[in-house]
C-alpha positions in Angstrom: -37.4 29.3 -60.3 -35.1 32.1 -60.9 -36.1 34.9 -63.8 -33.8 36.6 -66.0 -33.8 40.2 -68.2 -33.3 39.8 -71.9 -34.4 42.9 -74.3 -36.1 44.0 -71.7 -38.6 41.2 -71.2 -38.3 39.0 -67.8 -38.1 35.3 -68.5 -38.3 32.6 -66.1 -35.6 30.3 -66.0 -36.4 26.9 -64.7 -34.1 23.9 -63.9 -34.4 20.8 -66.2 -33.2 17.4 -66.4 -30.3 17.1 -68.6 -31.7 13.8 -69.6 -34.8 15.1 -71.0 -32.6 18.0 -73.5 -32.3 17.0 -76.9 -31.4 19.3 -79.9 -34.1 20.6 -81.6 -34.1 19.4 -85.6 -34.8 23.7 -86.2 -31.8 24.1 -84.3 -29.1 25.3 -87.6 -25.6 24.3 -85.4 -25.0 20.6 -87.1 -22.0 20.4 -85.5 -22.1 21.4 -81.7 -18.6 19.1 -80.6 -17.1 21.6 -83.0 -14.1 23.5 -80.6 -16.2 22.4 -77.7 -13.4 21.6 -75.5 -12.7 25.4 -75.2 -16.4 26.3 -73.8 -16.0 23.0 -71.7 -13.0 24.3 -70.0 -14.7 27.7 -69.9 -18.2 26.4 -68.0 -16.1 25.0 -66.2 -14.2 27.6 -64.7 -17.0 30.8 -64.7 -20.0 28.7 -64.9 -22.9 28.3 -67.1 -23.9 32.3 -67.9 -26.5 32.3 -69.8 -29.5 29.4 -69.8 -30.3 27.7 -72.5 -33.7 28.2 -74.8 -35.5 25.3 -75.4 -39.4 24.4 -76.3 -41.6 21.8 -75.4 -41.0 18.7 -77.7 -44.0 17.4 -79.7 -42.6 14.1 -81.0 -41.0 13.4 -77.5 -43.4 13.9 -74.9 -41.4 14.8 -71.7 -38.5 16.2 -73.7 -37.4 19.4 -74.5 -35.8 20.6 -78.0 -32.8 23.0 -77.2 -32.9 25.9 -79.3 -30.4 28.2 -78.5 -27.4 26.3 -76.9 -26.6 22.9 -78.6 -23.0 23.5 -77.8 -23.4 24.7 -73.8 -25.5 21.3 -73.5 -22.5 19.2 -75.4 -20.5 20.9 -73.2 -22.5 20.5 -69.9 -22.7 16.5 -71.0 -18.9 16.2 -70.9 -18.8 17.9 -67.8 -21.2 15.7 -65.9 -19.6 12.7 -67.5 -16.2 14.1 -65.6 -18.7 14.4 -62.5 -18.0 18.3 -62.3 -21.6 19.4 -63.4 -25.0 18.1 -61.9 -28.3 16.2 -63.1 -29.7 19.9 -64.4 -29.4 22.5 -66.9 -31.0 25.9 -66.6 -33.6 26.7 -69.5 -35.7 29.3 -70.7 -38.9 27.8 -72.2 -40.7 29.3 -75.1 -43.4 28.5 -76.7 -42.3 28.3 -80.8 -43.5 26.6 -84.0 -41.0 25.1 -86.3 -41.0 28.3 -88.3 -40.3 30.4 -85.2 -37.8 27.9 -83.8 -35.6 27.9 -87.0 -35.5 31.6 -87.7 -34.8 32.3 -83.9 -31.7 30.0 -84.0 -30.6 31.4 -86.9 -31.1 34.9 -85.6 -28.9 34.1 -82.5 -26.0 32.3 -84.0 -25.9 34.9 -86.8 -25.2 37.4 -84.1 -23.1 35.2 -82.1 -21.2 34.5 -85.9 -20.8 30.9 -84.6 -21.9 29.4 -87.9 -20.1 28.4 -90.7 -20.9 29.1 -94.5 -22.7 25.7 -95.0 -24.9 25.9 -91.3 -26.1 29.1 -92.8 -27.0 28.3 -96.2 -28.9 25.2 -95.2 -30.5 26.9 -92.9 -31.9 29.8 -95.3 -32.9 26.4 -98.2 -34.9 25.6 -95.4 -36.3 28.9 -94.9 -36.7 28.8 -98.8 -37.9 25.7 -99.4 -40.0 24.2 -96.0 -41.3 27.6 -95.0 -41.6 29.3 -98.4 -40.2 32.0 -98.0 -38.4 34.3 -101.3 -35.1 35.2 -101.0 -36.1 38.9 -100.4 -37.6 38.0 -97.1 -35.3 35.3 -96.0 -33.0 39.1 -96.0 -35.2 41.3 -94.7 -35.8 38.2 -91.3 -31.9 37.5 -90.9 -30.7 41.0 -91.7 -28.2 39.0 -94.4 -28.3 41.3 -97.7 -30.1 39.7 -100.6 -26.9 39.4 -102.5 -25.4 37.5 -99.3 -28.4 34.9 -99.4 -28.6 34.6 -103.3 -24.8 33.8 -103.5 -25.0 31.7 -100.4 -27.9 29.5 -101.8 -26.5 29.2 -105.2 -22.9 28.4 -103.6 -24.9 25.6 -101.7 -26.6 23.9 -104.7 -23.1 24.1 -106.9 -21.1 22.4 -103.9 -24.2 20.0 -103.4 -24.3 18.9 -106.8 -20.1 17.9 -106.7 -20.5 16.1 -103.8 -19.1 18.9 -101.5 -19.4 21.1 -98.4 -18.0 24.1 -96.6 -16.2 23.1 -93.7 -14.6 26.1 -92.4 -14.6 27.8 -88.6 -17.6 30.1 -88.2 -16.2 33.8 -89.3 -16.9 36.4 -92.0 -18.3 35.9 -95.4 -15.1 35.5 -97.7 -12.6 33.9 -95.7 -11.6 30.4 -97.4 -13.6 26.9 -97.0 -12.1 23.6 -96.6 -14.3 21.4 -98.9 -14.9 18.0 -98.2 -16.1 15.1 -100.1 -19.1 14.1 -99.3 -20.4 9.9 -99.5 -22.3 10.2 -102.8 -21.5 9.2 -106.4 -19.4 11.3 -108.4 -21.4 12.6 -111.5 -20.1 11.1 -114.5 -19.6 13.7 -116.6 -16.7 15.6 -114.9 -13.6 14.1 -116.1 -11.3 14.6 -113.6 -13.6 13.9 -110.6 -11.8 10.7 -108.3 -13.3 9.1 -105.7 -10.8 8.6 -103.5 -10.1 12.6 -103.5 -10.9 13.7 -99.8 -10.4 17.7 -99.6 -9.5 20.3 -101.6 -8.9 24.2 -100.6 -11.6 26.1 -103.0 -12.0 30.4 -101.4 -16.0 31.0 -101.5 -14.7 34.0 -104.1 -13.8 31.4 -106.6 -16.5 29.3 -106.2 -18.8 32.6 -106.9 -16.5 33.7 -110.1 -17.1 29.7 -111.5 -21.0 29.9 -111.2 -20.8 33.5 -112.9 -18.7 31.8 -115.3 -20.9 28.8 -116.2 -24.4 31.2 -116.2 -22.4 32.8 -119.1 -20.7 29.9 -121.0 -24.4 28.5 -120.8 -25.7 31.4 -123.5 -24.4 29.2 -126.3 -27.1 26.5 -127.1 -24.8 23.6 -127.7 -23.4 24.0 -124.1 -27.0 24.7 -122.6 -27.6 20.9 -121.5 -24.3 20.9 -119.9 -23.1 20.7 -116.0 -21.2 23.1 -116.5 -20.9 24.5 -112.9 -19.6 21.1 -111.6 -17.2 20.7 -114.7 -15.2 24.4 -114.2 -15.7 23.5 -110.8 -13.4 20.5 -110.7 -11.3 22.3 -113.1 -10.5 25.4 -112.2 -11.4 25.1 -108.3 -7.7 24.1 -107.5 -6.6 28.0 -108.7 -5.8 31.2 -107.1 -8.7 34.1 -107.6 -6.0 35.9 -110.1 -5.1 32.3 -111.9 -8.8 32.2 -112.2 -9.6 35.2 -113.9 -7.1 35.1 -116.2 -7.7 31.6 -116.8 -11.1 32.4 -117.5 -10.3 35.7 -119.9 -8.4 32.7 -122.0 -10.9 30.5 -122.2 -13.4 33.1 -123.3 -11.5 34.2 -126.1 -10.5 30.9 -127.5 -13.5 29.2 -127.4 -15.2 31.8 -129.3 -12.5 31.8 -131.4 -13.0 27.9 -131.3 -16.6 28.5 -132.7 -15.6 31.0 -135.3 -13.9 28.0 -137.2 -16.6 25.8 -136.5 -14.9 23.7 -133.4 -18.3 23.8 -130.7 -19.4 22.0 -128.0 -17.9 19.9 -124.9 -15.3 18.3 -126.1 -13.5 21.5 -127.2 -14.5 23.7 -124.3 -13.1 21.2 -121.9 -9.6 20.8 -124.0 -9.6 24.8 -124.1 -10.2 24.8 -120.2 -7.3 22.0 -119.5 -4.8 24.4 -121.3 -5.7 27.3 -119.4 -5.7 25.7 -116.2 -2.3 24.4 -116.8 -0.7 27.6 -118.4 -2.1 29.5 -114.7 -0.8 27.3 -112.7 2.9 28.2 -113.8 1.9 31.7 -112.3 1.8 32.7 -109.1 0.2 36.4 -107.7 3.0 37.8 -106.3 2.2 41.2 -104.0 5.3 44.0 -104.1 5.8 47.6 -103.1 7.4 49.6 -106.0 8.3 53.4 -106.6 5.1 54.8 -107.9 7.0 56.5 -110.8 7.9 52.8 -112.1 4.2 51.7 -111.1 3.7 54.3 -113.9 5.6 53.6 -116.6 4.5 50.1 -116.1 0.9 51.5 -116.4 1.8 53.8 -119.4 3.2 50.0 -121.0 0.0 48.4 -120.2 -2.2 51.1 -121.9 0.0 51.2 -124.9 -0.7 47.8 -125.8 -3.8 47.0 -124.1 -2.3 44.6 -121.9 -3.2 43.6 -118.1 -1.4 44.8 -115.7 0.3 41.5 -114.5 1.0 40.8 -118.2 3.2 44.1 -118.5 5.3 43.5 -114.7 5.8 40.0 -115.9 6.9 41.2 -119.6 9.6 43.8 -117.9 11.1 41.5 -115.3 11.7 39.1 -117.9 13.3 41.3 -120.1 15.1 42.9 -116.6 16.0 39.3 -115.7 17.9 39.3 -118.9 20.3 41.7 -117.9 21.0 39.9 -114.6 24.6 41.8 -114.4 22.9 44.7 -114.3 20.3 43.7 -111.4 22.5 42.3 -109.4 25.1 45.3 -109.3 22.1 47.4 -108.5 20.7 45.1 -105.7 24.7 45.0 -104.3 24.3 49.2 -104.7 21.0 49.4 -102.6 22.1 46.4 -99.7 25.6 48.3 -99.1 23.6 52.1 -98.4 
């Protein structure tokens, strides 16, 4: 029996049968083959550095449930099927309820930040919804802000409900999610849902801007009964973030002007939303450095006539695109100096 240090408190550290490891149902990695050839080759090389935390299995007498470590063991299992790792794994052994053995492998992978967007979402619904816990202290236990674990949750149940997941590597909230179709029937009511669609490329910003979106297209009572998250979902989830919002201040303003004349309800919303989606998609966001005194004239343009910004720069380069003569003699003027 060897003992190790960790926070201060010595823990012994016992050698167990690989045979008798399985991962623990509280453990939140669902995917532990993910880039496991890298910590293979890296066992392999420097050895197994720290042991892995497992409790005493109650539905398996004789087992252990790992609880920290899914992957190490993955990778220790490939290893000893290449015979370059024994019949043993060293293990701390704890003594958890499910409660304790969820949040502590969520606490650990957090700080490790080897989980993706999904991993940790499910994880807090379980925290939520087996364990009973509010959103308020599912933050205060993970150290996740409550805005983090609200907009987690509710990006969860909207990708849920369309039949999709985040499928990204592990990293920080924000980065974009690969989302992949999941095997259950497409909800009738989006129009444009296919089943043979496998992936699409939706940012965890837009997915956040739709929900806001549907929370306030679902004020007006004849659109209150409608699945409106998975609709602008499959909609509008195929745009940029800028596409979006400008796609979105259209469809705002047309469909109240929609209601104004007495044209309400799905049908119209959803032939508003097709031509806004189509009319973004001609544009494209388009990142420049310019001379801050055109910057402001372009500003003082915008304010005049209570434009956006990107409708002013694309305005002038039109009208400068006119007077191609012109741009080109000065683009000859600055490549010769």
């Amino acid at each position: 029996m060897l003992c190790t240090e960790l926070g201060g408190i010595v823990e012994a550290v016992v050698e167990v049968p690989i045979d008798k490891l399985i991962i623990s149902p509280y453990n939140v990695r669902e995917d532990p083959e993910r880039d496991v050839n890298i910590l293979v080759e890296s066992i392999r090389e420097v050895g197994l550095l720290q042991p892995l935390t497992v409790r005493r299995s109650k539905k398996y007498p004789g087992k252990y449930e790992v609880i920290i470590g899914a992957r190490r063991l993955t990778a220790i299992k490939k290893l000893r099927e290449r015979g370059e790792w024994g019949d043993t794994v060293p293990v701390i052994i704890k003594d958890l309820n499910d409660f304790e053995a969820l949040l502590l492998s969520l606490h650990e992978n957090i700080k490790q930040r080897t989980l993706t967007e999904t991993e940790k979402a499910r994880a807090m619904k379980r925290l939520k919804e087996e364990f009973k816990l509010s959103e308020g202290e599912i933050s205060k236990r993970t150290g996740i802000t409550l805005k983090d674990v609200s907009n987690l949750l509710k990006m969860l149940e909207v990708l849920e409900d369309i039949g999709k997941e985040m499928v990204t590597k592990p990293g920080r909230w924000g980065e974009r999610r690969r989302l992949v179709l999941l095997k259950k029937p497409t909800p009738p009511e989006i129009p444009r849902a296919k089943a043979e669609e496998i992936m699409k490329v939706i940012p965890s910003s837009i997915v956040r801007i739709i929900t806001d979106f549907a929370d306030s297209l679902s004020r007006y009572e004849e659109l209150r009964s409608v699945d409106l998250k998975n609709i602008l979902a499959e909609e509008l989830g195929v745009l940029q973030q800028r596409q979006l919002i400008e796609a979105i201040k259209r469809i705002r303003r047309e469909y109240k002007k929609a209601r104004e004349e007495g044209r309400e309800g799905l049908e119209t919303l959803l032939d508003i939303i097709k031509r806004a989606r189509k009319r973004s998609e001609k544009k494209v966001s388009l990142n420049v450095l310019v001379a801050s005194d055109i910057r402001n004239r372009i500003e003082d343009i915008r304010k005049k006539y209570n434009v956006s910004l990107s409708t002013a720069v694309e305005i002038c380069l039109k009208i400068g695109l006119k007077h191609r003569r012109d741009v080109e003699e000065q683009l000859k003027a600055v490549h010769s100096s």
